[in-house]
N, C-alpha and C positions, 0 to 999 in steps of 0.2 A: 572531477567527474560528478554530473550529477545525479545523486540516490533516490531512490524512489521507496518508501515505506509503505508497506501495504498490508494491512493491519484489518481484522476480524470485529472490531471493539468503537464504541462510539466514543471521543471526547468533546487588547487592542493595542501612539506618540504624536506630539504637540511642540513648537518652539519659537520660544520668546527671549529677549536676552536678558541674563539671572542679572540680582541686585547682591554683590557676593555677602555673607552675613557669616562672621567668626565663629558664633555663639553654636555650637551641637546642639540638636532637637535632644531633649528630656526623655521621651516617647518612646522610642524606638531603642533598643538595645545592640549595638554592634556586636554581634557576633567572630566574623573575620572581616581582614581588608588586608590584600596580599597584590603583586605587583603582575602583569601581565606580561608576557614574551606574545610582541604583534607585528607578525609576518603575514605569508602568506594564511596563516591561522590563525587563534589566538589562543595561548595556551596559558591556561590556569595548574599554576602547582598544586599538586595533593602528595598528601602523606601517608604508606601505606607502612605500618609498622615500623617506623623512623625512618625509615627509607621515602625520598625525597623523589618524584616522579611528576609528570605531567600529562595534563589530560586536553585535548583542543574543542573549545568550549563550541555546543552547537545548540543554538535555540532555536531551531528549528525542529528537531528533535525531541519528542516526550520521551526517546528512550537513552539513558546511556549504555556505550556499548563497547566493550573490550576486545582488543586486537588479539587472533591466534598466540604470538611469538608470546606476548604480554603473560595471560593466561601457563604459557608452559613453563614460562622461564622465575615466576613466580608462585607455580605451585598448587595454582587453586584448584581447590575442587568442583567438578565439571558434571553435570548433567543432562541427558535427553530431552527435549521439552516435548511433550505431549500435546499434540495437535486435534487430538481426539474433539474436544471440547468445542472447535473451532475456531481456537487463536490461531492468528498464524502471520508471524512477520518476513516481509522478504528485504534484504537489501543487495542492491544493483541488483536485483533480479533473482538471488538466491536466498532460499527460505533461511530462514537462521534457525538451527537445530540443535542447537548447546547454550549453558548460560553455567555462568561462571558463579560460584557462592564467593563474596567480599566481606570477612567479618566487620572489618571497620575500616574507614577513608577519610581523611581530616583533609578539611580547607582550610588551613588556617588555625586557630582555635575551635572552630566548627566541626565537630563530628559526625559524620554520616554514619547510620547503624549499618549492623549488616543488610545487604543486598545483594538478590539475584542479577548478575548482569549478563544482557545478551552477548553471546560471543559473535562478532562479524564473523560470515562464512568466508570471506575475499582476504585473500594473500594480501599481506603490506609488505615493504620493499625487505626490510631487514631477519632475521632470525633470530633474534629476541631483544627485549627493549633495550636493552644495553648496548643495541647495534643502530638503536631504531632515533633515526634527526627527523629535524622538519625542516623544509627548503633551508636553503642557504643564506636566503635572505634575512633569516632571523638567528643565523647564527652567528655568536661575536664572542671576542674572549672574556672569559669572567670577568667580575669588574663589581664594586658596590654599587647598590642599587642606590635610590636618592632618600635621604634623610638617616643612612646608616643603616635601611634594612640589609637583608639578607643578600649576600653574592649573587648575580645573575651566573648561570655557566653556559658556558660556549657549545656544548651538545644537548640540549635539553634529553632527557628520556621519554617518550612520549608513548603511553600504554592502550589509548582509544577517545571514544567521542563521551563530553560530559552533556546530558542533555538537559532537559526540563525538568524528567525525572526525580532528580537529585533538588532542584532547585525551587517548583512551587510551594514547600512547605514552609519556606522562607522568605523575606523582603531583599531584594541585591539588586545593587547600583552597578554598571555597569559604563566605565568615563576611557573611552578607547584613545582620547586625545591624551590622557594621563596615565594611561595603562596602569585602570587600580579597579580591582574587582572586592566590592564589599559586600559582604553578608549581614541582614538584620534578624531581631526576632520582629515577627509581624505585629502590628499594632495598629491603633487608629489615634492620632494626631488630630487636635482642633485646626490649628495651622497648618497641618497635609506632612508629610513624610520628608519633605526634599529641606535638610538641616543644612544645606550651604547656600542658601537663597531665601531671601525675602519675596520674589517675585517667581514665579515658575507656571509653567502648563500642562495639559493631561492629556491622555486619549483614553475613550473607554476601550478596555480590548476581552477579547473571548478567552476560557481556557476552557477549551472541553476535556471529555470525559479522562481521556490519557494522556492529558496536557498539555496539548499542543495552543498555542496563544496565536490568535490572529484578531484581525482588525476589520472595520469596513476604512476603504478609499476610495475619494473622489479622484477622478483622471479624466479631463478635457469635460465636464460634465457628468460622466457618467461612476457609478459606485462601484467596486469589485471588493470581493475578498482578498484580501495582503495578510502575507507572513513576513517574519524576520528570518533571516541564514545571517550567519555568525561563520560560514563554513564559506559563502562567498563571498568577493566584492564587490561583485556586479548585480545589479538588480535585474533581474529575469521576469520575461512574460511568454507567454508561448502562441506564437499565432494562430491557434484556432481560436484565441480569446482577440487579438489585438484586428482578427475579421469581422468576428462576430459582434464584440461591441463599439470596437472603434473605426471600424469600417480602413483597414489598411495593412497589411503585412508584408513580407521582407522585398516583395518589388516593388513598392511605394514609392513614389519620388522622393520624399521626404526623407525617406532612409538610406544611411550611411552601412557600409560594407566597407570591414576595415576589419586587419589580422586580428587575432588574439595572442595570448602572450605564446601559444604554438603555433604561432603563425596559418593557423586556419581561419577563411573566412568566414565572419560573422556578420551579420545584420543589425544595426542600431538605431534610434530613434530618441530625440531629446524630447521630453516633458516640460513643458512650460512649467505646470505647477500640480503637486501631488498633496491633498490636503485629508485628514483626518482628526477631526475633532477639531484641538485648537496646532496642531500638527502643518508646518505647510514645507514644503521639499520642493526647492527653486531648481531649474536645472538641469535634472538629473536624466542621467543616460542610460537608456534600459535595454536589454539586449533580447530580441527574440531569438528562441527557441522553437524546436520540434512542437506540433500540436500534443497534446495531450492523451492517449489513445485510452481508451474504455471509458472513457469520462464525457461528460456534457456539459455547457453551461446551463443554468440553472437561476432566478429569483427567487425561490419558494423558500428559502432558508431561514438561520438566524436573525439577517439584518430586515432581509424583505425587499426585494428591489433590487438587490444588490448582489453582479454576479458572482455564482459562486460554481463550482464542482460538482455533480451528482454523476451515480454508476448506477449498473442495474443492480450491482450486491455495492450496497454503502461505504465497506471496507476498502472497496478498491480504490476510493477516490477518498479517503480520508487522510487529511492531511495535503490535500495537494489546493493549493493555492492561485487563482488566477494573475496574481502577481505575487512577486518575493523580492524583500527590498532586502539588497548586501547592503555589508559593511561599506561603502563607499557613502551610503546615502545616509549612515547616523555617525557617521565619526565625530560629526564634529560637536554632538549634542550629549550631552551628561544625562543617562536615562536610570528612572529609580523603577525596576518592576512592584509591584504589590499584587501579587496573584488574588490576595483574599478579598482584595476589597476590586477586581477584575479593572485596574487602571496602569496605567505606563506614564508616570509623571517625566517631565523635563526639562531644563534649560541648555541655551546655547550654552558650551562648554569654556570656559574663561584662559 
């Protein structure tokens, strides 16, 4: 299902095939590097007071955000947020009106301080995380992980969404075809960040004000604003965007209608080529959606030229993206973020 964040507050990938290089960058300090569960989500372990839990990573997202069950069956203490101010986040449609206090959250050897986290207002399937799976497709029986890490377990426990939040203040690698999630300390490298290649590529990307990272893209000639979801695997557009700039939407000839995995019809449309920076994405099958409502297309923005989102109140349209590239479209590329220095290094994954 897709969420909609709509938020009070204001806040770029490239591939070339790597030259593999043994030798670790100097530079850059690893912090964690822990093993990914990659299903229909992808979920990153954390550690909440020796207790071993997971969280399903969403870069689309600047907020992380803790499930009801989660929250009660761990104890935390819970607060009203005050809207007075005029914050105000809603998801699927409901305002969120509690946030959870987390003294501490380890990824790995990485520690996250204490933080406020929103509490989702929306029911998840189970009543408490101890109940709580993720599809079926990523569950398997325990088992060692490879090189002797830690045991995989066959029910993962899964407590809400890990978002940007948590992660701009850091450098992490992000290798879906290896399912390895690494954390750095942030630095600047003469030779660039990416310590498993001689050769590699960049894009520049955006983090605004509450972290959300997005990119400009070329599509059939024309620029739009692109996000990453970590939450889907289909790349999404919505046709008031695929009207207005690219003159076609879901009665096209060009376009394919064809189930989804709930057997609802969908609308599809293949890309020749999706380019950003040194970035380019052969291929790829994008799936239109509903048009966008209170929002409008827009050049006047960051990039200049290049469409993007505007509302008549700014918040309503912040974060929404004229495209959103899933998990389908970078799996197969080894992506290093570095929020500080506003780039998305990467090589095709080996």
């Amino acid at each position: 299902m897709r969420r909609l964040f709509v938020i009070c507050l204001l806040i770029s990938l490239s591939a070339t095939a790597a030259t593999p290089d043994k030798k670790p960058a100097d530079c850059s300090r690893q912090l964690a590097s822990t093993e990914l569960l990659v299903g229909e989500q992808i979920l990153v372990p954390v550690e909440y007071h020796g207790q071993r839990l997971w969280m399903a990573l969403d870069l689309g997202s600047p907020f992380s955000v803790l499930w009801p069950s989660a929250v009660e069956t761990l104890h935390l203490r819970t607060e009203p947020l005050d809207d007075r101010d005029g914050f105000k986040v809603k998801i699927g449609g409901e305002r969120v009106a509690t946030s959870a206090a987390v003294d501490s959250l380890k990824i790995g050897g990485y520690r996250i301080g204490r933080r406020d986290f929103f509490v989702d207002p929306q029911a998840h399937p189970s009543a408490s995380p101890a109940q709580q799976t993720v599809p079926a497709e990523t569950e398997r029986p325990a088992r060692e992980s490879p090189a002797g890490r830690d045991s995989l377990p066959d029910r993962p426990v899964v407590i809400g969404w890990l978002g940007m939040g948590e992660l701009w203040p850091v450098d992490f690698e992000l290798d879906l075809a290896h399912r390895r999630f690494s954390l750095y300390s942030p630095g600047s490298c003469a030779k660039g960040p990416v310590h498993w290649a001689q050769h590699y590529s960049q894009v520049p990307m955006v983090l605004n004000e509450l972290g959300n990272v997005y990119f400009a893209l070329e599509l059939n000639g024309s620029k739009i604003e692109a996000g990453i979801s970590t939450r889907n695997p289909e790349t999404y557009m919505s046709t008031d965007v695929s009207r207005k700039v690219f003159g076609f939407d879901e009665h096209s000839p060009d376009v394919q209608v064809r189930a989804d995995a709930n057997g609802q019809p969908q609308a599809y449309f293949r890309a020749m080529t999706l380019t950003s920076g040194d970035l380019k994405l052969s291929d790829v099958m994008i799936r239109l959606g509903p048009a966008v409502r209170d929002c409008r297309l827009s050049s006047t923005g960051m990039f200049g030229q290049v469409a993007e989102f505007k509302g008549r109140d700014d918040y309503l349209c912040y974060g929404v993206y004229p495209l959103v590239l899933g998990t389908q479209a970078i799996e197969h590329l080894r992506l290093y973020f570095a929020p500080r220095q506003r780039t998305i290094y990467f090589t095709a994954a080996q």
